[in-house]
N, C-alpha and C positions, 0 to 999 in steps of 0.2 A: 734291473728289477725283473722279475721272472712273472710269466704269465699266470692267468687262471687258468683253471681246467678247463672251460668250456673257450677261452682263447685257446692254448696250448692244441685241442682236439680242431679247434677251425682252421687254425693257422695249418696243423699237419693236411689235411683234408686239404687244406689249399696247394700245398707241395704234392699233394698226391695227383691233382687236375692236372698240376702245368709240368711233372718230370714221371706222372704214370709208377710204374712199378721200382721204379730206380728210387724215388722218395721212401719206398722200405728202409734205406740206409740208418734211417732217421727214426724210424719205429720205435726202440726203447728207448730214445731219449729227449722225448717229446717233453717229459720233464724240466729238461735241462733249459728249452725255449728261453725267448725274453724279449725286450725290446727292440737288442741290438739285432738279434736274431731275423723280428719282424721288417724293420729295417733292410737287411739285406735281401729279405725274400723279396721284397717290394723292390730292388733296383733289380733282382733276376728277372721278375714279369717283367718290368719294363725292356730290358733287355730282350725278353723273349719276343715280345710283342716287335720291335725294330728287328730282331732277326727274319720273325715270321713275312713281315711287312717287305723287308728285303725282298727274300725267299719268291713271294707270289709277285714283284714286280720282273724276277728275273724271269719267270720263269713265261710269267704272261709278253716279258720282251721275246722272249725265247719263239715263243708261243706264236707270236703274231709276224714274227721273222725278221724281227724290225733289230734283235741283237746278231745276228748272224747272217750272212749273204748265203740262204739257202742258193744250190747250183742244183739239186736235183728234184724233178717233180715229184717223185714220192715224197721226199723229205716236205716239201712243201703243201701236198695236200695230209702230210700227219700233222704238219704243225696247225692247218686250217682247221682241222679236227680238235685238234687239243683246246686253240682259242676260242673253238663256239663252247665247247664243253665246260673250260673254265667260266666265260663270262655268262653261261646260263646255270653256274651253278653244279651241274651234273658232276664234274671231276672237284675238289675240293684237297686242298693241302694237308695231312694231317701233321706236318709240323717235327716229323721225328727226328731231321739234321739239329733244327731249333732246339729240340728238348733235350738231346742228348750234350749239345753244345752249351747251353745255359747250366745245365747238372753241374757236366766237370768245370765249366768258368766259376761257379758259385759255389759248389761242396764243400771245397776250404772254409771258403769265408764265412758258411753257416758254422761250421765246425770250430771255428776261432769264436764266435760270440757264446760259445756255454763257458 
């Protein structure tokens, strides 16, 4: 069953937040949308969101040196840096491994439901 227009226009809006300018692909055929469609967009956030969630623990293991046996002091006062930075906020993930990853994982399978 294919959307309304004002689904059809939320749904795209929604693909354009979480894959940015790569959700263009999908531009003229916002028509074509549907259930199945919404469906699959909704297991790529979820996906995305486990990527993303990955992503900032690795990076905060990283970060706190607790994944790697830093051996050098620089190396160790960059990562002390990065973890005040991360846990106050100041450095923030912006998720583009994730986004680029979840596109190509999912572009088919939007592509199979018109």
């Amino acid at each position: 069953m294919y959307l309304e227009n004002a689904e059809r226009d939320a749904l795209y809006q929604v693909m354009r937040l979480l894959w940015g300018r790569y959700a263009e692909v999908f531009a003229d055929r916002t028509h074509r949308f549907n259930e199945m469609t919404v469906d699959v967009v909704q297991q790529a956030i979820e996906s995305h969101r486990t990527c993303n969630s990955e992503m900032l623990n690795l990076v905060s293991g990283l970060a706190s040196g607790a994944a790697i046996g830093a051996h050098r002091k620089w190396l160790r006062e960059a990562l002390g840096d990065i973890a005040g930075k991360l846990s106050s906020g100041t450095l923030k993930l912006n998720g583009q491994a994730c986004m680029v990853y979840t596109f190509s994982a999912y572009r088919t399978h939007i592509e199979l439901t018109f």
